[in-house]
Structures are given as C-alpha cells and as structure tokens.
N, C-alpha and C positions, 0 to 999 in steps of 0.2 A: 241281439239277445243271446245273452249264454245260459245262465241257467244252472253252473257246474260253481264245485267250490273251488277256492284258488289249489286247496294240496291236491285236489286230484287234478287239476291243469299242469301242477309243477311236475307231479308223480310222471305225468304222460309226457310230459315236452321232449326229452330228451328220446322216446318212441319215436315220435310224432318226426322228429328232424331227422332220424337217421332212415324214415322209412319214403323221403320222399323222392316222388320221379325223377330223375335225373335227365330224361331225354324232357320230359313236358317241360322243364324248369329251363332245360337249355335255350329253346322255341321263345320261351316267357323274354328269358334275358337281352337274347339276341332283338327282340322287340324292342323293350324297354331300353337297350343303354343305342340305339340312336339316335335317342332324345338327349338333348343337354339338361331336360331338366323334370320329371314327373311327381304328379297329383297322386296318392295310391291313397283309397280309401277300403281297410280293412271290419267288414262288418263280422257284428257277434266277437270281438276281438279277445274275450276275454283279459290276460294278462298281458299282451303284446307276443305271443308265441310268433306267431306269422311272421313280423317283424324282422323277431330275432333272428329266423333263420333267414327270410328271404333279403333283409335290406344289405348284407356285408356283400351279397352278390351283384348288387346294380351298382354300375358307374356314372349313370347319371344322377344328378341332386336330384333328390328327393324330400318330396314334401308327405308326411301319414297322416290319415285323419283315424284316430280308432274309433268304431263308432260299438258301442254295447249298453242294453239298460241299466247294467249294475254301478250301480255308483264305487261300490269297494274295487269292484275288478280293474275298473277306469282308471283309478285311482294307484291301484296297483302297478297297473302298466306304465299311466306316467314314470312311477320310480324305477320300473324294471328295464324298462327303454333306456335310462338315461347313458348312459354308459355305451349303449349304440348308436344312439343318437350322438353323445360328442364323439367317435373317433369317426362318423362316418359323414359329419355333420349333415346329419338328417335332423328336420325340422318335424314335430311330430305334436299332434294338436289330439286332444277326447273330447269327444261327441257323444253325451249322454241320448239314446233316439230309443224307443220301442220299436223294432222294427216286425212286430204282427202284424201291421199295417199293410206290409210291403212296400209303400210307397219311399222310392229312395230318390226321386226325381230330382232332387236338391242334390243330393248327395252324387250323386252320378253326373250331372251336370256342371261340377267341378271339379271333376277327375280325369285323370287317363286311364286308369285301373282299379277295377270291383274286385278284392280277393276279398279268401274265407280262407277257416280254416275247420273241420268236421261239422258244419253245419245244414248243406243244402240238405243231409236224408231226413233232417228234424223237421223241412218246412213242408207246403203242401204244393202238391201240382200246380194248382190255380197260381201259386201265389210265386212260384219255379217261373210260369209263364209271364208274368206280371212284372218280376223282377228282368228275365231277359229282353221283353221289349222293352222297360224304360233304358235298360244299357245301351240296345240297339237303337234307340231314337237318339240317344247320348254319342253314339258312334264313337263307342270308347270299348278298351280289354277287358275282358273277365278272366280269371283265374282261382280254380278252388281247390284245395290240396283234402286227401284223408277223407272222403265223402265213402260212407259205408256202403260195400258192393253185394251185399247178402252171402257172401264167402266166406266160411268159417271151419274150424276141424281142430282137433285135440287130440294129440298123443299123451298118453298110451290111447287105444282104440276103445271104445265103449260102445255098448249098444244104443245110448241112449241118446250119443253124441247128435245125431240127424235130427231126433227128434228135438233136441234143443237149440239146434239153428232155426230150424222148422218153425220153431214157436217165438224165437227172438225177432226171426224176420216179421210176425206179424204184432207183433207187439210194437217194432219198428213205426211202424204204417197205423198208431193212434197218432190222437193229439198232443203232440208238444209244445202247445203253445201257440203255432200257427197254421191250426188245423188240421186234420188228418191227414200225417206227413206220408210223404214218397218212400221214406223207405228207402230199398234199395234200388229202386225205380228213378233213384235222381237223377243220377248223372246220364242215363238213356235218354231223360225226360229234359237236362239243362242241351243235351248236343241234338236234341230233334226241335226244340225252340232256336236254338242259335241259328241251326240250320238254313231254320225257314225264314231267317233273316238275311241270308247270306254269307254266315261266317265263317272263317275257319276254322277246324277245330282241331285237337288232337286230345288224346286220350291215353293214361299209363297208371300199370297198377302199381300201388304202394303201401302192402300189406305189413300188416304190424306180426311180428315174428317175435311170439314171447319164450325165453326159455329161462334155462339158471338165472342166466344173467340180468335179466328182467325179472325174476322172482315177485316181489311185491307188486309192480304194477301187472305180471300175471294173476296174480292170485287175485288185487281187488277186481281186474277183469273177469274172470270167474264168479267170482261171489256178486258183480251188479248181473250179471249175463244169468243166473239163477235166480234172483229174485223178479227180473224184468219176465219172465217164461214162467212164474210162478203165477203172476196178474192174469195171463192169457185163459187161464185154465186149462191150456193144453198139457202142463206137467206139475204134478201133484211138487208140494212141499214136503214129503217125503223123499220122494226120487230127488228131488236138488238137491237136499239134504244130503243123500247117499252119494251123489255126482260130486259133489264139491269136496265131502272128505275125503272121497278117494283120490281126488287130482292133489288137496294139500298135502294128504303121505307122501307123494311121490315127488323126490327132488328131479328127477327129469323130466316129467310133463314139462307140454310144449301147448302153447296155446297159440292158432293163426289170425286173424282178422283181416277180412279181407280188406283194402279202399281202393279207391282210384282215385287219380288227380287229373283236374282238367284246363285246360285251355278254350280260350274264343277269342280268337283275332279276329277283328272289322274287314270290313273287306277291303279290298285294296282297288 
C-alpha cells in the first residue's frame, strides 16, 4: 500500500537515492551477490523507486515482485522499471495485494528478501510484529530504507520549530491505513522483533537534507509537515500559516528529515 500520488514519488526519488546508508547497503550487497540468483519482493512499491536504485547494485539475477494496492502506481512502475530491467536483466513481475492485512506469508515464502521503502512508520506495531515473524518463519532478509526516525530541524531557527516536530511526531502514530502507526518507534520496534528471532541486524541513518538545491521538494515538505500538525490540534493554522511564509521567503532555509535504514539477516 502506497497511498502517495506518483509527482510526489517522482519529486522525492532523486532525495530518497541520494540520501541512502551506504554501510547498511554495503552489509545488504555483500549478502545478496553470493547468491547466483535472488527473489526480492518489494512491498508498498509505489513506482519502482527501491528498484531503481538498489537492483544496478546486485550482481546476482534477480527476480522483483512489486507488490502495491494502486493499480496506476503498478502500473507505473512496470513502464518505469523497464529500462532497468533490460540492461541489468532483471526479471520484474506487479503484485496488485492490500497489505492492511499484514499477511504477506505467500509473499515471503517465495523470496529471499522483504524490502521497503518509507513505509514501516505508516504501519502499526501489531502489524511490525506480525510482518517479522512471517519473514522469520520464511528464514529469509529484510531490508527497509528512509523509515522516519522522529528527527527533524529547520534553519533559519524559529521558535516554533520543536513545537512542530512535536506535533508531526504525533500525528505520525494515527491511522494510515494500517492502524495506529509506529511512528517513529519502527525501526526500534522492526530490530527488537528481529531480535527476538535471532537476527542480525544493523542499523544507519539517512536523513533527507533539503536545501537550494532541493527547493521545491523542500518547500512541498514544509507545506504537508504544516497541514499534517494542523490536524493534531497541537498548532493553530494561524501559526503554520506564519511558519511556512516565512521558510518560503527565505532562499536559504534548510529543511532536515531524519530516517534510518535497516537490515536483518537470518541467522546463520
């Protein structure tokens, strides 16, 4: 399940790639290309993001299943893959699934690796814990890039700025879909399930760092980051109001976002 329209997927991609772990991703590879040949099934896949950036780096064939509800994004990514797909010949299949369910036992059961990409803070504990054991009964990898870590900050400084993390983080932790989500609580809560199954983990952060150069995907970051803090009640729509015109005067605002990305290797 995505949930996002494809411009703002595309807005972000080029974020999203340049802000990933480089040591977790290393750990990932070093796994994956001792295989001659991997299952990788990418859920909530949107347009093939994940894909894009992680399949140029494995040297083993690779087989992708994308799996997401939206039929346009599905659809999307078919066409947007293609091109990765022929020079790297990866073989890449869409998987129309709701996964509110959580139930991915099918889907796990034919893989060697569960990736994501910005999705575990949207889901719920329950359902965090639900998805690592079916992995762990699967005795298969997980890996999830860009999972929001409750770290946030804007320059120039503003008073208000805490207070609108404050109220993002809890606005984080409603329902999106699959219950009252984790929040920033996921990735604590994906490496203390993996844990307890025996796995390896590793853990590195990979925060989105918006400046000039990012201008438009700063700014629409801004303006959802105010309306989502406006819901909460904790910050009037006056004050957003005020918050946000003053960040768009300003060509040097700096907008941070924290993530992290994660690993779990089975055990050995």
């Amino acid at each position: 399940m995505s949930g996002f329209a494809p411009e703002w997927l595309a807005l972000r991609e080029g974020a999203d790639h340049r802000s990933i772990n480089h040591a977790v991703r290393r750990h990932l590879l070093a796994y994956l290309n001792e295989e001659a040949n991997v299952h990788i099934a990418d859920l909530g896949c949107g347009t093939g993001s994940n894909l894009r950036s992680l399949a140029p780096e494995i040297t083993a064939r690779q087989l992708w299943l994308l799996v997401d509800h939206d039929e346009t994004l599905l659809q999307l990514a078919a066409t947007m893959t293609t091109d990765v797909a022929a020079a790297y010949q990866i073989e890449v299949r869409a998987h129309k699934a709701d996964l509110s369910s959580g139930d991915i036992t099918e889907i796990a059961a034919h893989s060697d690796l569960i990736t994501a990409s910005a999705l575990f803070d949207l889901v719920s504990p329950d359902m965090i814990t639900s998805i690592v054991n079916q992995i762990a009964d699967a005795g298969i990898a997980f890996y999830t890039v860009l999972t929001y870590d409750g770290v946030a900050s804007w320059l120039p400084e503003d008073d208000l700025n805490g207070t609108m993390r404050d109220a993002f983080n809890l606005h984080q932790q409603t329902d999106k879909g699959f219950g009252n989500a984790a929040g920033p609580d996921a990735t604590s809560l994906l490496a203390k399930a993996f844990a307890e199954r025996g796995y390896n983990i590793l853990r590195g952060k990979s925060p989105w760092i918006l400046d000039h150069n990012l201008a438009t995907l700063r700014q629409e970051t801004d303006r959802g980051w105010a309306a989502a803090v406006v819901e909460t009640g904790a910050v009037t729509k006056a004050q957003a109001d005020v918050w946000i015109k003053s960040r768009e005067a300003d060509d040097t605002a700096i907008t941070i976002i924290g993530h992290e990305d994660f690993l779990a290797l089975p055990p050995t």
